[in-house]
Backbone as numpy.savetxt, mean C-alpha at the origin, in Angstrom:
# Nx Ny Nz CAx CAy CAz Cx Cy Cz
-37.94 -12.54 -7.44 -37.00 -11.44 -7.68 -35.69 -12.00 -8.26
-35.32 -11.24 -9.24 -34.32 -11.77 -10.14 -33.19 -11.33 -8.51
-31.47 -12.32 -9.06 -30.50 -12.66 -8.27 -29.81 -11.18 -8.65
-29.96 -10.39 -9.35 -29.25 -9.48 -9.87 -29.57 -7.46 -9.23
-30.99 -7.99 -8.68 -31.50 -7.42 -7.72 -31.90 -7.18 -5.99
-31.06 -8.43 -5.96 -31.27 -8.99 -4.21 -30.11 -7.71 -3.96
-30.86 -7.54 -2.67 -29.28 -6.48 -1.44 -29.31 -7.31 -0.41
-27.92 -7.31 0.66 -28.38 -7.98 1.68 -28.52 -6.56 2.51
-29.45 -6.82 4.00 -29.18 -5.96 4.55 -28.19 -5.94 5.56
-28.46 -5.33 6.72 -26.92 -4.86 7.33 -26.40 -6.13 8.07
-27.80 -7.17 8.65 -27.17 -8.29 9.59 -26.43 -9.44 8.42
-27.39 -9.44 7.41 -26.55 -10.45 5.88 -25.69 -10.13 5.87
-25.12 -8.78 5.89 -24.29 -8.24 4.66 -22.79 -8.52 5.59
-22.50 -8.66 6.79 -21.80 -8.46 7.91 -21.52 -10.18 8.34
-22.35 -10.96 7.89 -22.53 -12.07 7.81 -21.55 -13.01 6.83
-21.76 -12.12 5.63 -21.25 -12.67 4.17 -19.81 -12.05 3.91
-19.95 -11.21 4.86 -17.91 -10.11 5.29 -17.25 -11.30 6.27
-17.84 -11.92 7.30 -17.17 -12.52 7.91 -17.35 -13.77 8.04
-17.81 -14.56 6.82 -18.33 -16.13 6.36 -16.90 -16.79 5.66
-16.17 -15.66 4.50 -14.68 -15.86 3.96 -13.81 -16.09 4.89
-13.93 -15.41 5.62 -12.52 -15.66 6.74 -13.34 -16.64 7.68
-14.40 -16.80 8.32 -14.27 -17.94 9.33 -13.63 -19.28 8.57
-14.71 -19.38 7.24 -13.72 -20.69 6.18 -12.51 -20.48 6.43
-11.94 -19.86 5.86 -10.58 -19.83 6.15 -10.16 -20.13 7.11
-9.89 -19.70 8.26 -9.70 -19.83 9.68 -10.20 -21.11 9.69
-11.12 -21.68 9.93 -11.42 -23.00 9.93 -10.60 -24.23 9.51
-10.39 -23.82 8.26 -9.66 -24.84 7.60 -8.25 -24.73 7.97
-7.63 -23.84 8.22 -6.22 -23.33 8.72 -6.11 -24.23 10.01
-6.89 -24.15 10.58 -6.99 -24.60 12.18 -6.73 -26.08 12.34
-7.69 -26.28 11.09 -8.17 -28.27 11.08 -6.94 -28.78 10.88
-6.33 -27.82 9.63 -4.98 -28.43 9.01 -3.92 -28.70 10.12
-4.00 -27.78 11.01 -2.92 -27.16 11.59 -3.48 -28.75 12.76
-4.58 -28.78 13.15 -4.40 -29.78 14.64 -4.09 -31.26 13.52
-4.05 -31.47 12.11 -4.09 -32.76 11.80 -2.52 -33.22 11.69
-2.18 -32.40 11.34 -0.82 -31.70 11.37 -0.18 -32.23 12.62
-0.41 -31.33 13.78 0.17 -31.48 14.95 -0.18 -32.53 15.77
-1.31 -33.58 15.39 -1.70 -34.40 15.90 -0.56 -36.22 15.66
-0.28 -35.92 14.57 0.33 -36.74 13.71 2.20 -36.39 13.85
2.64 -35.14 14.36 3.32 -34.86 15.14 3.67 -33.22 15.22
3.61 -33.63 16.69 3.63 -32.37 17.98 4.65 -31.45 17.72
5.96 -31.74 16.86 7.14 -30.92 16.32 6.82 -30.15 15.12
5.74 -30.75 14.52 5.69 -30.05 12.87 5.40 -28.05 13.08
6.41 -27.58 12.56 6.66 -26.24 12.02 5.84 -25.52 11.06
4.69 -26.70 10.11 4.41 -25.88 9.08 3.03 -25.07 9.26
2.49 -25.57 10.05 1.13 -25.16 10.78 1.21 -25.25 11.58
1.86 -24.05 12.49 1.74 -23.85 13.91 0.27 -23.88 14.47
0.08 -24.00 15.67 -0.96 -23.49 16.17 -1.61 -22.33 17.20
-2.80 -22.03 17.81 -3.28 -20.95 17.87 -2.21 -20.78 18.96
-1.71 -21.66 20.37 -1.00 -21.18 20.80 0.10 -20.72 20.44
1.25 -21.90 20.07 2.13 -21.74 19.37 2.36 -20.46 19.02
1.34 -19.59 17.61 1.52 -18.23 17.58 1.19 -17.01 18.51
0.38 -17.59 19.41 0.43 -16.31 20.75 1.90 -16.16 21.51
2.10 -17.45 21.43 3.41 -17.32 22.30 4.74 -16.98 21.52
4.68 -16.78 20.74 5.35 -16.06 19.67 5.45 -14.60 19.53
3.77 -14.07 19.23 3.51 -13.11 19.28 4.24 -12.67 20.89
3.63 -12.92 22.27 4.10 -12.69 23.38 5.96 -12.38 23.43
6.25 -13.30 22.93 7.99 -13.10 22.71 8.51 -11.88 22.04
8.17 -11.65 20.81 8.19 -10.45 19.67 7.63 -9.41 20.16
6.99 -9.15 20.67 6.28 -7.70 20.90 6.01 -7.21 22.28
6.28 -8.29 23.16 6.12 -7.66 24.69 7.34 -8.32 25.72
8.46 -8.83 25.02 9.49 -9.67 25.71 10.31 -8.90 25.44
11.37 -8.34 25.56 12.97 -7.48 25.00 13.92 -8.41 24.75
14.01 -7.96 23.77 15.13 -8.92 22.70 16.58 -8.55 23.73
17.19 -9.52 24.08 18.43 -10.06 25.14 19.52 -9.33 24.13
19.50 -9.28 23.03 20.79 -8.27 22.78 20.75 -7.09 22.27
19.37 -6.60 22.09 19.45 -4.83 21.70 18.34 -4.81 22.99
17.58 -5.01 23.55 16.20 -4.93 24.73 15.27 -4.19 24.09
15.23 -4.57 23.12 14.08 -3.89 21.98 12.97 -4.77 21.87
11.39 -4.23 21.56 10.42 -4.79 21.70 10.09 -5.05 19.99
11.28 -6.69 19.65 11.70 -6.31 18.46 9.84 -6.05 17.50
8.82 -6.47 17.15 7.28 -6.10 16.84 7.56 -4.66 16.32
7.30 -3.76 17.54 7.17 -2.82 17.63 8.15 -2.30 16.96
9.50 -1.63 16.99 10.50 -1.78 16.24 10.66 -1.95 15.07
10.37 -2.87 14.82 10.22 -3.32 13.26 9.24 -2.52 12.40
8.05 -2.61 13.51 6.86 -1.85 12.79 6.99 -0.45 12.38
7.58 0.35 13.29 8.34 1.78 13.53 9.19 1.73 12.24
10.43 0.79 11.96 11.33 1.37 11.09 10.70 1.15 9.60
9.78 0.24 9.36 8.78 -0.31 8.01 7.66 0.79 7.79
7.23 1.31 9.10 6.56 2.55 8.51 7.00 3.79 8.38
7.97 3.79 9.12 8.54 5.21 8.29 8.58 5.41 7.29
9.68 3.89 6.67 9.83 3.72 5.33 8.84 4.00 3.96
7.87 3.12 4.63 6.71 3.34 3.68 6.03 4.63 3.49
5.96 5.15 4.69 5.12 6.71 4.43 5.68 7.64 3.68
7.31 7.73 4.35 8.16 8.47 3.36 7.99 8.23 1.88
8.46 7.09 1.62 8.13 6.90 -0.16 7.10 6.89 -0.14
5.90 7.11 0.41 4.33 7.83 -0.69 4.03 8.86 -0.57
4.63 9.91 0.56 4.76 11.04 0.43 5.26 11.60 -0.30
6.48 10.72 -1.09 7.30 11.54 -1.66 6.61 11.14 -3.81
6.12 9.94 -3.05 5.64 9.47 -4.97 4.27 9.92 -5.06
3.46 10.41 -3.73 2.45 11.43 -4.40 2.55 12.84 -4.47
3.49 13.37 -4.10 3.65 14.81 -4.78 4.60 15.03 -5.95
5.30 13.78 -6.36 5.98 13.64 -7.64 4.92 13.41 -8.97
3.66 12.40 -8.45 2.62 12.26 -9.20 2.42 12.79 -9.51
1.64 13.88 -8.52 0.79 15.06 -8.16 1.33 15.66 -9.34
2.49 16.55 -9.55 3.01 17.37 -9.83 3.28 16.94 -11.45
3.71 15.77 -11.90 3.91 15.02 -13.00 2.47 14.59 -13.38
1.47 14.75 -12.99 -0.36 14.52 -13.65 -0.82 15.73 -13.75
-0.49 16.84 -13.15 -1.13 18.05 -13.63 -0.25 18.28 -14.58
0.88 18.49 -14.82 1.62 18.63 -15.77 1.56 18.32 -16.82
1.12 16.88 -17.59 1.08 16.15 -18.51 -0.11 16.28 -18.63
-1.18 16.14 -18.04 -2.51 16.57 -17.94 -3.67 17.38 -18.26
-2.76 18.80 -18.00 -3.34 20.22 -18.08 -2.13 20.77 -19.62
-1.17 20.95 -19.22 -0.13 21.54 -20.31 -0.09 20.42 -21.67
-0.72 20.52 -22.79 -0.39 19.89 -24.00 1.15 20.05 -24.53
1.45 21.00 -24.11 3.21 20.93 -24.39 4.15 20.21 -23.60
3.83 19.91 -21.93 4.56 19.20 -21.36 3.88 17.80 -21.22
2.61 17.62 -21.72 2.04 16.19 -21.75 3.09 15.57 -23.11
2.94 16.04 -24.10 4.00 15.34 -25.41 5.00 14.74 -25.11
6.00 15.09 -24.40 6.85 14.80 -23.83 6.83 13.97 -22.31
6.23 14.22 -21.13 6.22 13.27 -19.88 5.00 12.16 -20.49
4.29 12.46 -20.97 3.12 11.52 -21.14 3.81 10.07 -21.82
4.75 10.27 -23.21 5.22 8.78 -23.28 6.38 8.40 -22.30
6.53 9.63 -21.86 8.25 8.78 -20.93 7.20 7.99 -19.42
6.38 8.47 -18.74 5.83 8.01 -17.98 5.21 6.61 -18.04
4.80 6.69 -19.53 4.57 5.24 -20.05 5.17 4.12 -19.98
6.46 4.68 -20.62 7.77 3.48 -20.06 8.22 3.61 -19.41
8.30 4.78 -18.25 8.60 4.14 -16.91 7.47 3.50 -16.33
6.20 3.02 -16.12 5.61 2.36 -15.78 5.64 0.88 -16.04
6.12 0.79 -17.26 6.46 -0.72 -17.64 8.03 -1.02 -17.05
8.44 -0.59 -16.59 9.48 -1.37 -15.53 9.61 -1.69 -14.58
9.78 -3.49 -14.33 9.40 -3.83 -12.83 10.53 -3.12 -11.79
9.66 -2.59 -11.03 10.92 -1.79 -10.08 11.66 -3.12 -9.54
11.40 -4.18 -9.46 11.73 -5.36 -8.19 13.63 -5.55 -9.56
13.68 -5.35 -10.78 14.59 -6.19 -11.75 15.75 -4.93 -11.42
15.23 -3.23 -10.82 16.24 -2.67 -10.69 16.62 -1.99 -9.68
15.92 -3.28 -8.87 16.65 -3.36 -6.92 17.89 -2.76 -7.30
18.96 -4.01 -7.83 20.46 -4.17 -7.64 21.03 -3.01 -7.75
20.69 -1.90 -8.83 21.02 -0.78 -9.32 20.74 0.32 -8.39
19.64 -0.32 -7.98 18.80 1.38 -6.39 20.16 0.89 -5.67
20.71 0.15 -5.12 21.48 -0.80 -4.05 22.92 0.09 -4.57
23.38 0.04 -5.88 24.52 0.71 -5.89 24.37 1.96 -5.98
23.62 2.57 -6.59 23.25 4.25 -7.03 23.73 4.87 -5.45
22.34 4.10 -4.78 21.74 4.60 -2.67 22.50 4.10 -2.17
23.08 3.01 -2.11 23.78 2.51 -0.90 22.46 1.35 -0.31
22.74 0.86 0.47 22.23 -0.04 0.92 21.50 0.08 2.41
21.34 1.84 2.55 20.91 2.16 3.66 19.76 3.11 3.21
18.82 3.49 4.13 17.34 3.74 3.98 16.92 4.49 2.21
17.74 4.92 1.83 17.20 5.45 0.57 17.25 4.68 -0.57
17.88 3.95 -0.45 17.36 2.34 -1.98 16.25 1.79 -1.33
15.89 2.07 -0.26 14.61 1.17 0.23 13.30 2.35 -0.51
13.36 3.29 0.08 12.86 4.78 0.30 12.21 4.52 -1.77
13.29 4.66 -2.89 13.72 4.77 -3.46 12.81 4.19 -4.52
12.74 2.68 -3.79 12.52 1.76 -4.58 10.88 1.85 -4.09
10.58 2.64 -3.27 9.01 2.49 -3.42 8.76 3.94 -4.45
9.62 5.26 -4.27 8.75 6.24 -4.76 9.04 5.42 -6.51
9.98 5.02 -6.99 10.21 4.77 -8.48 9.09 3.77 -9.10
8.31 2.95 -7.84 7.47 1.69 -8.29 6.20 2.38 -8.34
6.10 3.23 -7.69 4.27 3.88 -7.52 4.63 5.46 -8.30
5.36 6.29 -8.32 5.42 7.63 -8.95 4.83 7.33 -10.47
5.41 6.81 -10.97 4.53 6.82 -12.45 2.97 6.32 -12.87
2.81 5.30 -12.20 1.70 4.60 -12.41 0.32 6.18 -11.38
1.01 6.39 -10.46 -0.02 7.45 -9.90 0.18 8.74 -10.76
1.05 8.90 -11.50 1.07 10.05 -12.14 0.46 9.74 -13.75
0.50 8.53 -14.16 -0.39 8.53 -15.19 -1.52 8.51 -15.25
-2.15 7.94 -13.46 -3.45 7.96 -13.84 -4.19 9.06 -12.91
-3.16 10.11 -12.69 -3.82 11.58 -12.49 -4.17 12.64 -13.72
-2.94 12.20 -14.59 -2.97 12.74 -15.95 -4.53 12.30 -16.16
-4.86 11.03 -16.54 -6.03 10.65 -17.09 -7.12 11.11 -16.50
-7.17 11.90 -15.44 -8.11 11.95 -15.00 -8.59 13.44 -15.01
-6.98 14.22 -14.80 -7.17 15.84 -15.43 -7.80 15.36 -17.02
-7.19 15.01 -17.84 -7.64 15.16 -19.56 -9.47 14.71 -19.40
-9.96 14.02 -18.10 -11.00 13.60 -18.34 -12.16 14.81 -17.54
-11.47 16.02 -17.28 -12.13 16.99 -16.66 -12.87 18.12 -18.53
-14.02 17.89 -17.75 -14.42 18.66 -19.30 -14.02 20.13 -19.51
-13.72 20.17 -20.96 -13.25 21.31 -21.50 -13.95 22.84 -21.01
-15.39 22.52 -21.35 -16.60 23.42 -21.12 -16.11 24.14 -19.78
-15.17 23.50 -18.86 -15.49 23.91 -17.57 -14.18 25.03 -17.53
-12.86 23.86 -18.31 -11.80 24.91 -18.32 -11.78 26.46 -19.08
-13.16 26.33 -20.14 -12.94 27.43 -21.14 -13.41 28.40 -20.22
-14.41 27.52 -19.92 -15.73 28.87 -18.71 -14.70 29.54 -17.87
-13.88 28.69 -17.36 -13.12 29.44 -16.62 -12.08 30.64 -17.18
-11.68 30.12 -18.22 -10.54 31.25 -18.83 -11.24 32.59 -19.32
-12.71 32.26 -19.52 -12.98 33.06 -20.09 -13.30 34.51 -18.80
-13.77 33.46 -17.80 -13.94 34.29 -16.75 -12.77 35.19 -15.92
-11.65 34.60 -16.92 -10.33 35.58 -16.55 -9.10 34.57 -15.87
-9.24 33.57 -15.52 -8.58 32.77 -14.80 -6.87 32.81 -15.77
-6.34 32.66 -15.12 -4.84 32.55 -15.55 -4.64 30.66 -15.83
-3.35 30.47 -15.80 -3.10 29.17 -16.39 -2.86 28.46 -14.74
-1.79 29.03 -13.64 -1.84 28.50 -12.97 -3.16 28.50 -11.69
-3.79 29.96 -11.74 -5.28 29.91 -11.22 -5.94 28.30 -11.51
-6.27 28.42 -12.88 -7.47 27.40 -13.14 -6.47 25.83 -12.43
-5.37 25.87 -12.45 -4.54 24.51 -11.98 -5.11 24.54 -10.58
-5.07 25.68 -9.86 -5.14 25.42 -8.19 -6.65 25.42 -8.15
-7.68 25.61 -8.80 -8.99 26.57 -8.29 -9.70 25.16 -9.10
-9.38 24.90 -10.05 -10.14 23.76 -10.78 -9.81 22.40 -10.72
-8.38 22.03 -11.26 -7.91 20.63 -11.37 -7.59 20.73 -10.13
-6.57 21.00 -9.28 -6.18 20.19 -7.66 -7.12 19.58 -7.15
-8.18 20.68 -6.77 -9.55 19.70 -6.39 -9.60 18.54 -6.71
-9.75 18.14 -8.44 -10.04 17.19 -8.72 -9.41 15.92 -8.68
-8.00 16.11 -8.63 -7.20 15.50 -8.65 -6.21 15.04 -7.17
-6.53 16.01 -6.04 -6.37 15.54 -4.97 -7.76 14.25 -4.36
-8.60 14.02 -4.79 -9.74 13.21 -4.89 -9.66 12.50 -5.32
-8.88 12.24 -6.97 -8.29 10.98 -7.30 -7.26 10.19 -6.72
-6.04 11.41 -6.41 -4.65 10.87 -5.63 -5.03 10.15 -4.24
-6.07 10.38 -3.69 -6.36 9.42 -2.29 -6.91 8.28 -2.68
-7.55 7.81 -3.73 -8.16 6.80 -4.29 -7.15 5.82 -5.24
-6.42 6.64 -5.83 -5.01 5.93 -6.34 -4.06 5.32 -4.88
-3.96 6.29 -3.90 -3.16 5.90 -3.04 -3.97 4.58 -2.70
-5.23 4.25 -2.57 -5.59 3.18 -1.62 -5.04 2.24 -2.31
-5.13 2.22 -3.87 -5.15 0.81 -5.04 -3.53 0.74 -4.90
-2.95 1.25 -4.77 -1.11 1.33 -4.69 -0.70 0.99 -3.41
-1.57 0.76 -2.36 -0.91 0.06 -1.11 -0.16 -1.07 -1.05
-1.34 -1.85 -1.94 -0.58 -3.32 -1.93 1.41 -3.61 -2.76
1.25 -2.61 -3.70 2.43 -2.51 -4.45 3.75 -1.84 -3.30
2.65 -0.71 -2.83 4.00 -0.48 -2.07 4.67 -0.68 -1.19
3.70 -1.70 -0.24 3.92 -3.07 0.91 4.74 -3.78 0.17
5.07 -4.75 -1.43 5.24 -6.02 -1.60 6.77 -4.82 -1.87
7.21 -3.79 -2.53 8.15 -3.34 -2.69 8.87 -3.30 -0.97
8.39 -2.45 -0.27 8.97 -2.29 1.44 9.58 -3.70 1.41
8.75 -4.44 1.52 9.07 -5.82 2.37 10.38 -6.71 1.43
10.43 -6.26 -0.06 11.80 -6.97 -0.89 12.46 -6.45 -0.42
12.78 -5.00 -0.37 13.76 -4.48 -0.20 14.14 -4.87 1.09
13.34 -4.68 2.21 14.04 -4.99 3.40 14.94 -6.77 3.31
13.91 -8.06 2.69 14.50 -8.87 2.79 15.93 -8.92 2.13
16.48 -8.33 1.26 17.08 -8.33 0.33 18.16 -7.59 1.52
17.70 -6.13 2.08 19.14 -5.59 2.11 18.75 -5.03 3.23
18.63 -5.48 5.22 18.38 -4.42 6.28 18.64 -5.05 7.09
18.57 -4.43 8.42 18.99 -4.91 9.51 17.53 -4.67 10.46
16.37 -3.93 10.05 15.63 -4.07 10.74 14.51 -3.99 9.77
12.86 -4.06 10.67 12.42 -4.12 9.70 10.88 -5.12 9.66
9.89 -4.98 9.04 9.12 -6.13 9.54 9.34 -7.05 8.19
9.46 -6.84 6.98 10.00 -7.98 6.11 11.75 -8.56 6.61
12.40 -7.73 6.67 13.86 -8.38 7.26 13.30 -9.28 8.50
12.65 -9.14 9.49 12.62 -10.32 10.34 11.77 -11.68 9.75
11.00 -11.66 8.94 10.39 -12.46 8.29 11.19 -13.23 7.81
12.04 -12.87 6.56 13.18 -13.32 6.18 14.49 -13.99 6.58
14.44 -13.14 8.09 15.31 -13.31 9.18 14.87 -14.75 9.60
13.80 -15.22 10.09 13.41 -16.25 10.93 12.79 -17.89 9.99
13.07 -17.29 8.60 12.26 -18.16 7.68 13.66 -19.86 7.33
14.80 -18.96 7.73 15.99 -20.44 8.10 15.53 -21.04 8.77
14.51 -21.01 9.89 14.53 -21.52 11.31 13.05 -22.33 10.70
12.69 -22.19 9.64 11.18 -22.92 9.57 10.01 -21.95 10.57
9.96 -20.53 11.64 9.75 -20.40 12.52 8.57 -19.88 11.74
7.58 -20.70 11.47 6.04 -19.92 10.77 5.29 -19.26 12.02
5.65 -19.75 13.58 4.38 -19.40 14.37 5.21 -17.71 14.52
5.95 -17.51 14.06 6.47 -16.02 13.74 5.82 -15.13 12.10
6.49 -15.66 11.61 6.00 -15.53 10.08 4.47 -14.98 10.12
3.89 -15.99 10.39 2.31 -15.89 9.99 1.74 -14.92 10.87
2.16 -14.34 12.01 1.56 -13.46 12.67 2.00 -12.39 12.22
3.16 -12.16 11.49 3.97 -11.28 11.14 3.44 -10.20 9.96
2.86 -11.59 9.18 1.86 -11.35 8.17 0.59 -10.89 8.22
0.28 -11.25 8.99 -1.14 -11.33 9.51 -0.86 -9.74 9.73
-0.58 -8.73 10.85 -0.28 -7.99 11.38 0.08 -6.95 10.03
1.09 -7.17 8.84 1.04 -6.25 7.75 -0.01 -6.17 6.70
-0.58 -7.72 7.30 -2.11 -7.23 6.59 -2.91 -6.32 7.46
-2.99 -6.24 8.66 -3.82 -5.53 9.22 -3.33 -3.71 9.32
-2.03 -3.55 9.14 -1.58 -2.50 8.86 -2.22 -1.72 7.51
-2.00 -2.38 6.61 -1.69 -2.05 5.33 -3.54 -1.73 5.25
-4.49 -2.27 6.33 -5.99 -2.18 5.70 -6.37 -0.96 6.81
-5.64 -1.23 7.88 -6.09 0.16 8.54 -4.99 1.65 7.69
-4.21 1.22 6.80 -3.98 2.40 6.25 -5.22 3.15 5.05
-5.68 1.46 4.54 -6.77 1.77 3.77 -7.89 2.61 4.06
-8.02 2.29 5.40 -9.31 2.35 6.18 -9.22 4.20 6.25
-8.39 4.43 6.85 -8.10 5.77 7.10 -7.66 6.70 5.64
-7.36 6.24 4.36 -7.57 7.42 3.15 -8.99 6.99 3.33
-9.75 5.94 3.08 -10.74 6.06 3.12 -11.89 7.14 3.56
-11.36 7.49 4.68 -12.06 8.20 6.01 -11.89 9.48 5.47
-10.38 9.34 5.05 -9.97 11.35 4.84 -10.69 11.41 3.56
-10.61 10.37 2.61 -11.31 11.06 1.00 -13.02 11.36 1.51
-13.36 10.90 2.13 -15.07 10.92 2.81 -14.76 12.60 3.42
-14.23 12.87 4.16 -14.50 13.96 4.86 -13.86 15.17 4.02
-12.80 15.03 3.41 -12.25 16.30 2.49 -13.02 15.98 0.92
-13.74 15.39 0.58 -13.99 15.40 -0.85 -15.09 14.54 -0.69
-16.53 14.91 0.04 -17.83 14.24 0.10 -18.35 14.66 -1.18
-17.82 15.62 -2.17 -19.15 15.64 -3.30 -18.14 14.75 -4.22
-17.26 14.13 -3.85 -16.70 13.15 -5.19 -17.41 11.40 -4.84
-17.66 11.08 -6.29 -18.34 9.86 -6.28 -17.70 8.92 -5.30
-16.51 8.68 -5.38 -15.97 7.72 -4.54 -15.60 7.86 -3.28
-16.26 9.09 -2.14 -16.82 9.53 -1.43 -17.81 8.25 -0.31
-18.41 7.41 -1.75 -19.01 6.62 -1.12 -18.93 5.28 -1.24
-16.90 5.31 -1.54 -16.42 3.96 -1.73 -16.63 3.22 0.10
């Protein structure tokens, strides 16, 4: 049997999910005892304790000058942040892809400006969110809806223009009005894309959260990162990380779940 036809089944397949990371882990580990073997002070590869007892400090100890469970805390004020700006850059999308999308008169016009706002790194016009907002939650807020609003709104556009004609005529003909066929035809389609865009835009809108905080906060799970990175303190860092990776995949995990249960007849249904 050709290689191009093999499947694994469920015990392989679960096997070959968690073969990448034991390597990993493995080698992290080796480094880390050759490391600490050679000396017991080195910072750069903590080890497994090392970061429990870290973790133990951060998230279940109270910080001696606010008595805050700083982890938790951090996690609280980073997700607000984040949810807010994708709430707010997918109904700007939303609203800017049917638009450009469906209307040939307002696509002429948002369709190239969306273009070039997509080609601007949001990270070059921090400094500017910083004076516009102020330096308190809405240049943070700010700087995520401006980095993901266009890129999700262009490729909702693309995906209305890629809804066939046949379907919109059938409809007009059947009497539908302009904003009817928007709610009754495209939303559907396009609330199905916007959860699937949201998953691919996580990572962008994590690496945006976490500049901004280093750059300009007082709390925060990138500001403490940043915060502790004078100190060499990786058995902080790396759990820190570790932990916004695991955030950022159980956010995945869950559009996942909702595009499955609100939109089972869309193909990626069975991403």
């Amino acid at each position: 049997m050709r290689l191009i036809n093999r499947h694994p089944n469920r015990g392989m397949r679960l096997a070959l999910v968690l073969l990448p990371f034991a390597i990993l882990l493995a080698a992290y580990f080796l480094g880390s005892a050759v490391r600490l073997e050679a000396n017991p002070q080195d910072k750069l590869l903590p080890g497994l304790q090392q970061m429990l007892d870290a973790v133990a400090r951060m998230a279940f100890t109270p910080d001696k000058r606010s008595g805050e469970y700083l982890l938790w805390a951090d996690t609280l004020v980073s997700l607000t942040r984040l949810l807010t700006g994708l709430l707010i850059a997918s109904l700007a999308g939303l609203c800017l892809g049917i638009a450009a999308g469906v209307f040939p008169l307002w696509r002429a016009s948002l369709s190239p400006l969306m273009t070039v706002l997509s080609m601007i790194p949001p990270l070059a016009i921090l400094p500017v969110l910083f004076i516009v907002f102020g330096l308190d939650e809405l240049s943070k807020i700010m700087l995520i809806v401006i980095g993901i609003t266009p890129m999700l709104a262009r490729d909702l556009e693309h995906r209305a223009c890629e809804i066939p004609s046949e379907i919109l005529i059938k409809a007009q003909t059947l009497g539908a009005s302009s904003w009817t066929l928007v709610l009754r035809v495209v939303l559907p389609q396009l609330l199905s894309r916007l959860l699937t865009s949201l998953r691919l835009m996580l990572g962008s809108a994590w690496l945006f959260l976490i500049s901004a905080e280093a750059i300009s906060s007082t709390a925060g799970l990138g500001y403490r990162i940043f915060l502790v990175r004078r100190y060499m303190a990786m058995d902080v860092i790396i759990p820190y990380v570790v932990w916004i990776t695991l955030l950022a995949w159980l956010m995945d995990l869950a559009l996942r779940q909702l595009h499955k249960a609100c939109f089972p007849w869309a193909q990626g249904g069975r991403a």
